[in-house]
C-alpha positions as CSV (number, residue, x, y, z in Angstrom):
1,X,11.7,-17.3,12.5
2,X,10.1,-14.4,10.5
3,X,11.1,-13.1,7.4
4,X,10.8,-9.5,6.4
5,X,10.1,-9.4,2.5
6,X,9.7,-5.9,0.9
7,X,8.0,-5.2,-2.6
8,X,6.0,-3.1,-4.9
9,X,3.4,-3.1,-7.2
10,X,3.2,-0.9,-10.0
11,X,-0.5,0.3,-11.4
12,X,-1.1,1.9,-14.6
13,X,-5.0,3.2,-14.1
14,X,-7.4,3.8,-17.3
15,X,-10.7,6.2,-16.6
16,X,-9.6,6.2,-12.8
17,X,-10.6,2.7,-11.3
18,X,-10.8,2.3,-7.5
19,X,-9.3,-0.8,-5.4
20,X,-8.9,-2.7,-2.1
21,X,-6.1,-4.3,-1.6
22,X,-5.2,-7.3,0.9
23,X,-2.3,-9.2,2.2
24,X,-2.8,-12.9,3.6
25,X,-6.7,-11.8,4.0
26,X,-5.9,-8.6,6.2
27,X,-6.9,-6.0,4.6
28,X,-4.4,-3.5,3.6
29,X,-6.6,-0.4,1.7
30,X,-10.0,0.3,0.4
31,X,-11.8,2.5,-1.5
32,X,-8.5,3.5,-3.4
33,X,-8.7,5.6,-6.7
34,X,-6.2,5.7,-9.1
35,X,-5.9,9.0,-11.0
36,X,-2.3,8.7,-12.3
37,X,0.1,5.5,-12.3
38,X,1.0,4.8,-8.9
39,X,2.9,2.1,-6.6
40,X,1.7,0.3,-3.9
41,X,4.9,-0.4,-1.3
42,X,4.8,-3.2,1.0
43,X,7.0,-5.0,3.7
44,X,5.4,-8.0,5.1
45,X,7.1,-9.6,8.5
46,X,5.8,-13.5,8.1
47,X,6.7,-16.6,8.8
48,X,8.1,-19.3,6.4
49,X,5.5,-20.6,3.7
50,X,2.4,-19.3,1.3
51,X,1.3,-15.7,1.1
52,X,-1.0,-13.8,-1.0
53,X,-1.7,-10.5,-2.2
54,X,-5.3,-9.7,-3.8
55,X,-6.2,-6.3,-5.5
56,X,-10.3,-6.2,-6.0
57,X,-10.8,-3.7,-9.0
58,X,-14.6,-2.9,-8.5
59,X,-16.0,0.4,-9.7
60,X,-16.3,-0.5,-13.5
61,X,-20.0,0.1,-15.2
62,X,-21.7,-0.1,-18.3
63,X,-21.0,3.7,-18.1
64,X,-17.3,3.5,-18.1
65,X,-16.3,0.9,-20.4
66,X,-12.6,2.3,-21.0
67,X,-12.0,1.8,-16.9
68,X,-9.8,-0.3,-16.4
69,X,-6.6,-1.4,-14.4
70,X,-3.2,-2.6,-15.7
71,X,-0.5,-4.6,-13.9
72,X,2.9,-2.5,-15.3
73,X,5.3,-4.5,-12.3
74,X,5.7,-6.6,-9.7
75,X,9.1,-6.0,-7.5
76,X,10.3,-8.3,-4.8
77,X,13.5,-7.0,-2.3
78,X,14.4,-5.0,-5.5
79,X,14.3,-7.1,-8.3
80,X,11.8,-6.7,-11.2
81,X,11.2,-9.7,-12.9
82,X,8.0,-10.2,-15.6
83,X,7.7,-13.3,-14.6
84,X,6.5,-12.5,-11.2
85,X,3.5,-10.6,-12.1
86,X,2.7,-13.4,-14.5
87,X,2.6,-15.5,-12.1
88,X,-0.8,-14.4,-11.1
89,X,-4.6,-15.5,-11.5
90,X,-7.3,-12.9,-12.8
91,X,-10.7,-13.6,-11.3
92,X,-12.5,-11.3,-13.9
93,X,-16.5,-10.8,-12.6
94,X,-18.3,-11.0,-16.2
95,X,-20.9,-8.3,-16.2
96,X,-24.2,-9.8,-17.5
97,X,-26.3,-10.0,-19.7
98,X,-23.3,-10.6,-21.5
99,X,-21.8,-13.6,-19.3
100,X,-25.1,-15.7,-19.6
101,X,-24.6,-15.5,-23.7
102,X,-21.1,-17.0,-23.6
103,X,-20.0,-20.5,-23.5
104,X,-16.8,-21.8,-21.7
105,X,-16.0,-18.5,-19.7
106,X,-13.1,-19.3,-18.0
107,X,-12.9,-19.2,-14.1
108,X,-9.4,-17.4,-13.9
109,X,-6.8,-16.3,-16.2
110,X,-3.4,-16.6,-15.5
111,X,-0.9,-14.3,-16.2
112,X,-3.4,-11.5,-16.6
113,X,-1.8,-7.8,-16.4
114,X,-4.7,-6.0,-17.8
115,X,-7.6,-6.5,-15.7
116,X,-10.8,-5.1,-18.5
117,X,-13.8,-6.5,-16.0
118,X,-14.3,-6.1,-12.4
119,X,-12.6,-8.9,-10.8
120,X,-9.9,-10.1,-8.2
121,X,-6.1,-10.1,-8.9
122,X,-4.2,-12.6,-7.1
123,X,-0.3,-12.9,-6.3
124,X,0.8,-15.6,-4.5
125,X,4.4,-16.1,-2.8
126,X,6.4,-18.1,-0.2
127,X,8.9,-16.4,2.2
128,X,11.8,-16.9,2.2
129,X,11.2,-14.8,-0.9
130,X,14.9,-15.9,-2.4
131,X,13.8,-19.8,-2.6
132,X,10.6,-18.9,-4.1
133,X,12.4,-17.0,-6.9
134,X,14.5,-19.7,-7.7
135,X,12.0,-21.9,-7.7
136,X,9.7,-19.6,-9.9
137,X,13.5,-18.8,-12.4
138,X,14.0,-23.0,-12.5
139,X,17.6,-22.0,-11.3
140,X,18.3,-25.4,-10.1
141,X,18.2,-27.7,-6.9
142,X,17.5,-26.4,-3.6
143,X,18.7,-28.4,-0.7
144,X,15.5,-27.4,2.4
């Protein structure tokens, strides 16, 4: 059985970053720059289980150091919860020399919504998209 799951994902772009964007590993878009806030709109046909959406923000230098990318909202089949785009992991690339000074750089941060380095955003879901939300809400015990 497949599941057809529609959502959106909402961008907010600082000094015009550029993206790719990937569902499940396909790749979705590349080379995308963001002038002005913009949404993403996606409907996925999968089977039952893990998915995951990745946005690579790449195109930051030492010569743009406002660029950056901001997270305003995640929307699944309608509904716009926070607590679906803080359910992501930020996978920031620290830009060195900088990176080799610090101690205890973290690997990932979670609930990240502004991404200020380079780096990978991740989202990850299960279809059906209804148990995952009430899973993700703690709305009580789901009989599989």
């Amino acid at each position: 059985m497949k599941y057809n799951t529609e959502f959106n994902i909402r961008f907010i772009p600082h000094d015009n970053p550029q993206i790719n964007y990937s569902i499940d590993g396909i790749v979705a878009g590349t080379g995308l720059e963001l002038l002005e806030p913009m949404t993403l709109q996606f409907n996925l046909d999968s089977e039952p289980g893990p998915h995951k959406i990745k946005i690579d923000f790449y195109n930051k230098t030492n010569d743009t150091p406002a660029r950056a990318l901001e997270i305003d909202y995640v929307e699944f089949e309608g509904m716009r919860l926070d607590r679906f785009k803080w359910s992501s992991k930020y996978y920031p690339s620290y830009p060195e020399p900088w990176a080799s000074t610090q101690t205890n750089l973290p690997e990932f941060q979670s609930s990240a919504t502004y991404l200020g380095w380079n780096g990978c955003w991740e989202l990850s879901f299960e279809t059906p998209i209804f148990t995952w939300i009430h899973r993700l809400e703690n709305l009580g015990w789901i009989y599989d």
